[in-house]
C-alpha positions, 0 to 999 in steps of 0.5 A, spaced: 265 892 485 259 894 490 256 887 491 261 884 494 261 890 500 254 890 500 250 882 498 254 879 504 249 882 509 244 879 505 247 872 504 250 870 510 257 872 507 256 868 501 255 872 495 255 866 490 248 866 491 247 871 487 248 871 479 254 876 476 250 881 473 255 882 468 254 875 466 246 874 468 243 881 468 236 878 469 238 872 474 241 879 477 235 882 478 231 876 479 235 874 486 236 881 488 228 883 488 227 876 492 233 878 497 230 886 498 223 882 498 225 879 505 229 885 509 226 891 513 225 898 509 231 903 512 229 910 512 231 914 507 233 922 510 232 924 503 225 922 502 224 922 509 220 914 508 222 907 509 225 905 502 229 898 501 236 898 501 236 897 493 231 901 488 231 895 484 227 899 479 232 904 479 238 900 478 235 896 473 233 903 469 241 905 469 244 898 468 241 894 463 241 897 457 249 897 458 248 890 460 244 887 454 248 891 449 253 888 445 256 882 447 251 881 452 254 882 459 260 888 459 266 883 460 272 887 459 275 880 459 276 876 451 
């Protein structure tokens, strides 16, 4: 999953500190706007702006549907 390639930079390594989002969608989101709060914006060559490293709005958009439908957390595990 991408989080653990990219939290670590935001977590000192430690990626516990952030919520599994297939388990706690809002406690996911919560964390990472904390996280993207505390970093320098990166540039964009799209856009040609400084922007956060997650578009937090974006991804909330994409995945929370998914992650709130059915049992509540897309686990492929039962």
């Amino acid at each position: 999953m991408t989080c653990f390639f990219l939290f670590p930079r935001f977590c000192s390594g430690d990626v516990s500190q952030i919520p599994h989002p297939g388990v706690d969608w809002k406690g996911f989101i919560s964390r990472l706007k904390e996280l993207m709060a505390r970093e320098p914006k990166i540039f964009c060559p799209m856009t040609q702006a400084l922007k956060p490293w997650v578009d937090v709005q974006k991804l909330s958009k994409f995945y929370a549907a998914e992650s709130s439908a059915g049992s509540g957390g897309g686990c492929a595990i039962s």
